[in-house]
C-alpha positions in Angstrom: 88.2 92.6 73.7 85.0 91.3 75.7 84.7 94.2 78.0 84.9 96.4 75.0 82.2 94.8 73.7 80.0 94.5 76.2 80.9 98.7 77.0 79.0 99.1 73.6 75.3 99.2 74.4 75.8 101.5 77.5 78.3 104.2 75.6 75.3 104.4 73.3 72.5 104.8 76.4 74.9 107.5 77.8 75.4 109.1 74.3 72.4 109.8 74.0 71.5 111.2 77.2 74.2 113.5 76.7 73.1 114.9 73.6 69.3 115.5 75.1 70.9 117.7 77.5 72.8 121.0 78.1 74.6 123.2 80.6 74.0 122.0 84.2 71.8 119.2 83.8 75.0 117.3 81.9 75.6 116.5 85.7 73.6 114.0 86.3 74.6 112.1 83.6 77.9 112.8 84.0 77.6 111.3 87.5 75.8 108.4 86.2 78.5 107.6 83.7 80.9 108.0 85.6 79.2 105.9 88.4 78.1 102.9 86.0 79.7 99.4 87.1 80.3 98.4 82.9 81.6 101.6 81.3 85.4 102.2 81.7 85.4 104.4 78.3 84.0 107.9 77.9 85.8 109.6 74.8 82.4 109.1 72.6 81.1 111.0 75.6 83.4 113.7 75.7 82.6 114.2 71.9 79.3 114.3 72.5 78.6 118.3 70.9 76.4 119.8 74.1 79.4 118.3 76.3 82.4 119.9 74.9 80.5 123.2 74.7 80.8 122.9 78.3 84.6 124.1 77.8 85.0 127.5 79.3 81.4 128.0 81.1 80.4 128.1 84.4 79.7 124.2 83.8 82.9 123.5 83.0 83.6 121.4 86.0 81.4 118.5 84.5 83.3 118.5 81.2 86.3 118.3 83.7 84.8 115.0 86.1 84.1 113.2 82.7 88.1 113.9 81.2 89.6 112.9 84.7 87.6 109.4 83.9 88.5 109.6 80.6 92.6 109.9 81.0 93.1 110.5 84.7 93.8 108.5 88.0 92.6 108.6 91.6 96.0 110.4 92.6 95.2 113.4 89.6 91.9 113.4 91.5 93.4 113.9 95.0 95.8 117.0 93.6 92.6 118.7 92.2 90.1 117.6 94.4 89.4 121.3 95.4 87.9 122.1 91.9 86.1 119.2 91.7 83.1 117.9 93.0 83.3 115.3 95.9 82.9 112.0 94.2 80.1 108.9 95.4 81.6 105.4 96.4 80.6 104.0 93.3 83.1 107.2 91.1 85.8 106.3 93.4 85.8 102.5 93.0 85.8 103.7 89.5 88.7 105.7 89.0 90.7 103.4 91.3 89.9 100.1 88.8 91.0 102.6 85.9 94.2 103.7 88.4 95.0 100.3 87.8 95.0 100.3 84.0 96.6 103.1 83.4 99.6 101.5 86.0 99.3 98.4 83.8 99.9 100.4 80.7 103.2 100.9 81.7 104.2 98.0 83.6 103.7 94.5 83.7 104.7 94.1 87.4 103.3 96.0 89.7 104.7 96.3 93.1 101.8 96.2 96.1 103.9 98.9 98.0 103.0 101.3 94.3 99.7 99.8 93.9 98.7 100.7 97.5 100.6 104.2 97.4 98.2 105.0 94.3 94.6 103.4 95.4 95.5 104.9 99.6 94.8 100.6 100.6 96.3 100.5 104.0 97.3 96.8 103.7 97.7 94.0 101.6 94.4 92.1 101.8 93.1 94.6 101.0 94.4 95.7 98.2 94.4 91.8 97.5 90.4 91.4 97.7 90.2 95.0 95.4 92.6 93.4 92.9 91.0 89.9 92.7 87.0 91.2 93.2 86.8 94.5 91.1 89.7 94.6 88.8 90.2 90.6 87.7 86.7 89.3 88.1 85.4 92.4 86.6 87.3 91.2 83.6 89.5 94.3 83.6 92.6 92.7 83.9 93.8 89.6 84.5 97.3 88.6 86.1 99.6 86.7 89.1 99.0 87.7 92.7 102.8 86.8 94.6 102.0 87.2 98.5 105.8 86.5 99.3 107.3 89.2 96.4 104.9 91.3 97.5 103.8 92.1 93.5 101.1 92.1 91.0 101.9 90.2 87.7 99.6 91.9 84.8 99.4 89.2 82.2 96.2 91.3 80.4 94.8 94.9 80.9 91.9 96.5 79.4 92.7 99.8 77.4 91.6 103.2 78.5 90.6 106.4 76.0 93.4 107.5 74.6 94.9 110.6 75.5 95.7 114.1 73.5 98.3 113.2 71.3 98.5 110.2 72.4 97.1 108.9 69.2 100.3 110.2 67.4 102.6 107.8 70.0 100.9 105.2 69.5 101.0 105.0 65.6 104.6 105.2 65.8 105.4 102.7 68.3 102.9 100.3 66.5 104.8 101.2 63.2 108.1 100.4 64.5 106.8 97.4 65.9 105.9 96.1 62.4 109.2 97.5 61.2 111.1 94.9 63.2 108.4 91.8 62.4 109.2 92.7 59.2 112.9 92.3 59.6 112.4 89.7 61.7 110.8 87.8 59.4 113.2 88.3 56.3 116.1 87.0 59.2 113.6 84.3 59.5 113.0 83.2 56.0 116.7 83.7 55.0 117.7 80.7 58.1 114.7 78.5 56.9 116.7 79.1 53.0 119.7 78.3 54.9 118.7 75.3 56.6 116.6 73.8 52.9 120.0 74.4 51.7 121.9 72.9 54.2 119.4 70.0 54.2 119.8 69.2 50.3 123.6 69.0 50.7 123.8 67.1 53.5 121.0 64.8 51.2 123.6 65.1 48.5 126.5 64.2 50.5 124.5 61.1 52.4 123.8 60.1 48.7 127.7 60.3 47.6 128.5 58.5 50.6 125.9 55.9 49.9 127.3 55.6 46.2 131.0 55.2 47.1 130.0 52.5 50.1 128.2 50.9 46.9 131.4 51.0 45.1 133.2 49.7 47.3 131.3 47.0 47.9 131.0 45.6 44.3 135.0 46.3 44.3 135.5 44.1 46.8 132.8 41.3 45.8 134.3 41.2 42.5 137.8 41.0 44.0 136.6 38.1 45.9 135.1 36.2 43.2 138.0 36.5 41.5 140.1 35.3 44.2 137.7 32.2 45.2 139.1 29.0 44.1 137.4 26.9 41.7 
């Protein structure tokens, strides 16, 4: 939730650049957006109304750059990279942090030999050192590094913009989720009825017990006062 917040201020900045602009010079901003160490979200962006009337112009390519940000990863970039504009260090550092995200979505372990397959890191200490100085102490994720498994334990990730019907996916998997709380939590209450009923019989039979060893007892002190000689 912190980088979330702290993505707020600078979504706004970049809003509003966006909507002071049209046609070609929604470049530069794209570029700066795109570039900016603190803003891994762009869908506010991408509604922005002088960028999506970018669709289908000779401009296009900027409304492109800002969805590949918004939803893609650095291997989508390497299939298209001949329609797209050549991207600065700081665009490519980007797009590999949010690689990562989107690989965390979907797993919780992340093997180095995928991590380095997807972010083209030639070794492990190097893909260590991007892991550890731009991904966890850039707060985007947070996890378990195991040198001798040779994987990447994601313990938190940061989300990403949500994709075209993505929306739709996620509703459903959140509703089933609560569907089964909610079953959960009847199976739940029903063993806590079971165990308070449990409990007051096993009170009740303590309490018979107690009774009958009381019994008992005055039985057999009777008995013996009886039998005592005088």
């Amino acid at each position: 939730m912190e980088i979330e917040e702290k993505q707020a201020e600078v979504i706004d900045h970049f809003v509003k650049q966006a909507s002071a602009q049209k046609g070609s010079a929604l470049g530069s901003v794209v570029v700066e957006a795109t570039s900016h160490p603190s803003l891994f979200a762009f869908s506010e962006i991408l509604a922005v109304p002088t960028v999506a009337e970018l669709e289908g112009t000779d401009n296009s390519v900027h409304l492109e750059v800002l969805r590949l940000f918004a939803h893609g990863t650095w291997s989508d970039y390497k299939r298209n990279s001949g329609k797209l504009p050549q991207l600065v260090p700081d665009q490519v550092l980007k797009l590999k942090q949010l690689t990562v995200l989107t690989l965390a979505e979907t797993k919780k372990v992340l093997s180095y030999d995928q991590l380095m397959l997807e972010l083209d890191v030639t070794n492990v200490r190097e893909l260590e050192d991007f892991l550890i100085n731009d991904c966890m102490y850039a707060g985007l994720v947070r996890g378990k590094l195991d040198q001798l498994r040779r994987y990447f334990e994601v313990q938190f990730a940061a989300g990403r913009d949500l994709r075209p019907g993505q929306l739709g996916s996620m509703i459903q998997t959140l509703s089933n989720w609560l569907a089964t709380s909610d079953n959960l939590l009847v199976t739940i209450q029903d063993k806590i009825k079971w165990a308070d009923t449990m409990s007051e019989l096993d009170k009740k039979h303590r309490k018979e017990l107690e009774d009958r060893v009381m019994e008992v007892r005055k039985a057999v002190s009777v008995k013996c006062s009886m039998t005592r000689p005088f």
